[in-house]
N, C-alpha and C positions, 0 to 999 in steps of 0.2 A: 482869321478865317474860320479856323474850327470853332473857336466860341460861337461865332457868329450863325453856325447852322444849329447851335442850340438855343439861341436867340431869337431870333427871327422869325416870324412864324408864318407857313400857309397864307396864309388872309395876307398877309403884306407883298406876294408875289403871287397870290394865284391869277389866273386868265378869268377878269370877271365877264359877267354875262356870258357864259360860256354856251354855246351852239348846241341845240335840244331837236329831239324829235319826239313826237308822240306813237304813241305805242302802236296802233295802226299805220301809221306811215311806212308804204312799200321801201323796201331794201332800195331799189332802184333810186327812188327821192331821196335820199337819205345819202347814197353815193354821192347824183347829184349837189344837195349841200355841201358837204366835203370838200369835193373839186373848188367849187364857187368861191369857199371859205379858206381852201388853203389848207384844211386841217388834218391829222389825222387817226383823231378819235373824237363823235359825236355822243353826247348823254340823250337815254332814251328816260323821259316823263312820262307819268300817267297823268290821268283827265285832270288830276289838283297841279300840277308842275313839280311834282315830290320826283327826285331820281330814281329809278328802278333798272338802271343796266348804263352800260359805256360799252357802244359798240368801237372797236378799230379798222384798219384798214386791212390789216390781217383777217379779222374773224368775218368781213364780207369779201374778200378775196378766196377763202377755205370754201365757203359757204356757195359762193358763186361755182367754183370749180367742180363741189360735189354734188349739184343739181343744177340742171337745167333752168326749171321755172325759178331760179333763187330772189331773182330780179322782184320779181310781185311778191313777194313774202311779206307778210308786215315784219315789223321790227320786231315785237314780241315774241316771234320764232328765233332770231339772233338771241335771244336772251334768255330762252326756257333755259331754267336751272342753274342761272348763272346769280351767285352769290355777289353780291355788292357791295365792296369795299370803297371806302369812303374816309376823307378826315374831315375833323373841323377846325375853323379859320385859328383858333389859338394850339394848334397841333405844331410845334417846330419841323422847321426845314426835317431838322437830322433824323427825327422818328419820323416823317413822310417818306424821306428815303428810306430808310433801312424796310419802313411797311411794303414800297413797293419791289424793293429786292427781294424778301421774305417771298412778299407773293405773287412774283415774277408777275407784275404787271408796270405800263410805262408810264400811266395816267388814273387820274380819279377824281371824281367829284369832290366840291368841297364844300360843307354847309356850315349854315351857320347855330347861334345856340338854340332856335326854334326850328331846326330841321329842316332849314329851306337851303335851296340849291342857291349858293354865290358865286360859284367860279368853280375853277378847273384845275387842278396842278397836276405837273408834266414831268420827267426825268430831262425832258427839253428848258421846261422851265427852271429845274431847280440850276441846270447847267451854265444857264445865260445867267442866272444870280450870281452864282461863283465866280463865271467868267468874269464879270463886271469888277468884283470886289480882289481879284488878282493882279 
């Protein structure tokens, strides 16, 4: 099993087509999605489909409670100043984890060798890998 999270890499478990919102799209829609899809954390695109933020369910819960009108917000308000972290598909298990524990996040995009958005990986996903191979 430990070789194996240094093996194995991102692109072989990531969540592909992973669920996007565009930068305009209200908080509210975006929620919406979410529900629909089960999920809970959405990648927010600009007008090329390039990743620019990963909203969660946390940071529209915060968000919702500290304003009223949070609902209408676009997306790009969820994301001002938010630095995006990301790996790509030949990145092993074992450094995605350790990236997202570093830096306390659950989830992140993940692209491939031309910068395009492929999938998703999760501390959920990396779990149900492990689980599998136990």
């Amino acid at each position: 099993m430990v070789n194996e999270l240094d093996e194995v890499t991102v692109g072989a478990i990531a969540i592909k087509a992973p669920v996007t919102v565009n930068l305009e799209t209200p908080v509210s829609k975006a929620v919406e999605k979410m529900l629909r899809e089960k999920i809970h954390h959405i990648i927010a695109v600009d007008k090329n489909g390039k990743p620019v933020g990963i909203i969660s369910a946390w940071d529209i819960l915060k968000l919702t409670f500290l304003s009223e009108n949070a609902k209408e917000y676009p997306i790009s308000k969820l994301i001002e100043g938010q630095k995006l972290i990301f790996v790509y598909t030949e990145v092993s298990l074992r450094d995605a984890l350790n990236l997202m524990i570093n830096k306390g996040i659950r989830a992140m995009p993940v692209l491939d060798e031309h910068d395009k958005l492929v999938g998703k990986v999760s501390i959920m996903t990396i779990a149900q890998f492990v689980k599998e191979k136990l």
